[in-house]
C-alpha positions as CSV (number, residue, x, y, z in Angstrom):
1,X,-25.7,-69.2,8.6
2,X,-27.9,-67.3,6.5
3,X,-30.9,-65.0,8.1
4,X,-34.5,-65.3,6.2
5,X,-34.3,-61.8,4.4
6,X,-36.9,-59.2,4.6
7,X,-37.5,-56.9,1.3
8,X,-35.3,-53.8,0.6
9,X,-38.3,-52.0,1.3
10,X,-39.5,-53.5,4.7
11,X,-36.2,-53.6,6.0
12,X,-36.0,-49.4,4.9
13,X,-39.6,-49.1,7.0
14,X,-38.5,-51.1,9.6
15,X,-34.9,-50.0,10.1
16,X,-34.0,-53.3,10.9
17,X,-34.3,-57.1,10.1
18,X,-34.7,-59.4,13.3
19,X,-33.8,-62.6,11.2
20,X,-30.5,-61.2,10.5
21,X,-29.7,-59.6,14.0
22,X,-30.3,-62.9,15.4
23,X,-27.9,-65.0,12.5
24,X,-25.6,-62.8,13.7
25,X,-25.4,-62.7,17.1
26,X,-25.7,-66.8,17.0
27,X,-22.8,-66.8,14.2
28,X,-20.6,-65.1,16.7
29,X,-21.8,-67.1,19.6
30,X,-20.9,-70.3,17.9
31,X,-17.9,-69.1,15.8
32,X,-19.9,-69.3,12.7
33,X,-20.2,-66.8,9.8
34,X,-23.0,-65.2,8.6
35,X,-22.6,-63.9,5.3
36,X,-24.3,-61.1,4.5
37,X,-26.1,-61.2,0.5
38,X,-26.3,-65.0,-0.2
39,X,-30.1,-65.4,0.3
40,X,-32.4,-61.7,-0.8
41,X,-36.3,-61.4,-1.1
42,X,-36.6,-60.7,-4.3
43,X,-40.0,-59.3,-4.2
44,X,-42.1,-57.8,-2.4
45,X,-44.9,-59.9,-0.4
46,X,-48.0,-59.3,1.9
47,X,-47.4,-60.2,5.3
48,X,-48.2,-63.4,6.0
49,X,-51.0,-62.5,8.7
50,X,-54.7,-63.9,8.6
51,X,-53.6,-65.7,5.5
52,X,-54.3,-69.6,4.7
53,X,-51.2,-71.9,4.3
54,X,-52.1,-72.3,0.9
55,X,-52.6,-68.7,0.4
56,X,-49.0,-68.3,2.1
57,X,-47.3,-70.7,0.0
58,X,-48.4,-69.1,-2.9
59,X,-47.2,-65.5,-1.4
60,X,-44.2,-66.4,-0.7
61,X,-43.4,-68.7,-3.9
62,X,-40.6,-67.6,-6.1
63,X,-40.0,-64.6,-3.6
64,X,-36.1,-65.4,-2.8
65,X,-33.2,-65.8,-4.6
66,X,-29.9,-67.1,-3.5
67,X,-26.4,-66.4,-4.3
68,X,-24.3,-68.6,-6.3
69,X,-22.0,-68.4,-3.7
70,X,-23.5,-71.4,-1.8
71,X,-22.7,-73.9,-4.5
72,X,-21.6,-76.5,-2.2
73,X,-22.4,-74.9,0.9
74,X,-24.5,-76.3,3.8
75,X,-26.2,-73.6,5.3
76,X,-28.6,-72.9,8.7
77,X,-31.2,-70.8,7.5
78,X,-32.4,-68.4,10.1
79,X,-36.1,-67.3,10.3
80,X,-37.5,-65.7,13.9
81,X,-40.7,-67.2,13.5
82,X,-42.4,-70.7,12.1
83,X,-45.7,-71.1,11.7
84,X,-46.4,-72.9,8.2
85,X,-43.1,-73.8,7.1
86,X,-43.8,-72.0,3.2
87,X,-41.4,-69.0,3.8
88,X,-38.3,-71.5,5.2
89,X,-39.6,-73.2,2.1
90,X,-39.9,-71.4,-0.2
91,X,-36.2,-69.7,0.6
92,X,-34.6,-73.1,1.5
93,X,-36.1,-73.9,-2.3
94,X,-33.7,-70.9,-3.5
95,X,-30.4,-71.7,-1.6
96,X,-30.9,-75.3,-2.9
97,X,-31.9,-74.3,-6.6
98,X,-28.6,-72.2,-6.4
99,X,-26.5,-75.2,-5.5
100,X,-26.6,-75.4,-1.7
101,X,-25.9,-79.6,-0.5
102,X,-27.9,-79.1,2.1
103,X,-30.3,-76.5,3.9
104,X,-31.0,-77.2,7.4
105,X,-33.5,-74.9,9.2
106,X,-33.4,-73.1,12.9
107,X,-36.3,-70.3,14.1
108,X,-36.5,-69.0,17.2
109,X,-40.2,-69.5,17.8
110,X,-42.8,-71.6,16.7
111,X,-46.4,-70.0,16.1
112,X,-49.3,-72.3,16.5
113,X,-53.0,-72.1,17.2
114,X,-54.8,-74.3,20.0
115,X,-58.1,-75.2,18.4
């Protein structure tokens, strides 16, 4: 299990990464591990807020890299929330690129619009 990283400098603002508090407490729930440093955020993005899903993929693109430690692997990646899918994406792109067999994906909400 693998939490959707935030950057070294978000995480030192915030104090705290939701994505990886909640890998963990799952990992232990389901007698899991969540290895911490196989999936970082490379650089720094904007917050993904007000922005198009184009604009977002292209935010986002190239933003993770993964750990050769998940050559072979199949990892749960862990996000808090989904609303276009180009963050998973863009990080599942990363673990795979890296050598990970397969890159399954679990968030704990789903944003959405009613139009």
């Amino acid at each position: 299990m693998v939490a959707l990283p935030l950057h070294v400098r978000r995480f030192r603002k915030r104090k705290y990464d939701q994505a990886h508090l909640l890998a963990g407490q799952l990992a232990k729930a389901t007698g899991r591990t969540a290895p911490g440093g196989w999936l970082e955020r490379s650089r720094e993005t904007r917050r993904q807020v007000g922005l198009s899903e184009a604009e977002r993929a292209g935010n986002v693109a190239g933003a993770f890299v993964a750990s050769r430690a998940v050559k072979g692997q199949e990892v749960l990646l862990l996000d808090d929330v989904f609303t276009t899918g180009s963050t998973a994406r863009a990080a599942a792109v990363a673990l795979r690129d890296a050598g990970a067999v397969r890159v399954e994906v679990l968030t704990l909400a789903r944003a959405f619009t009613l139009a």
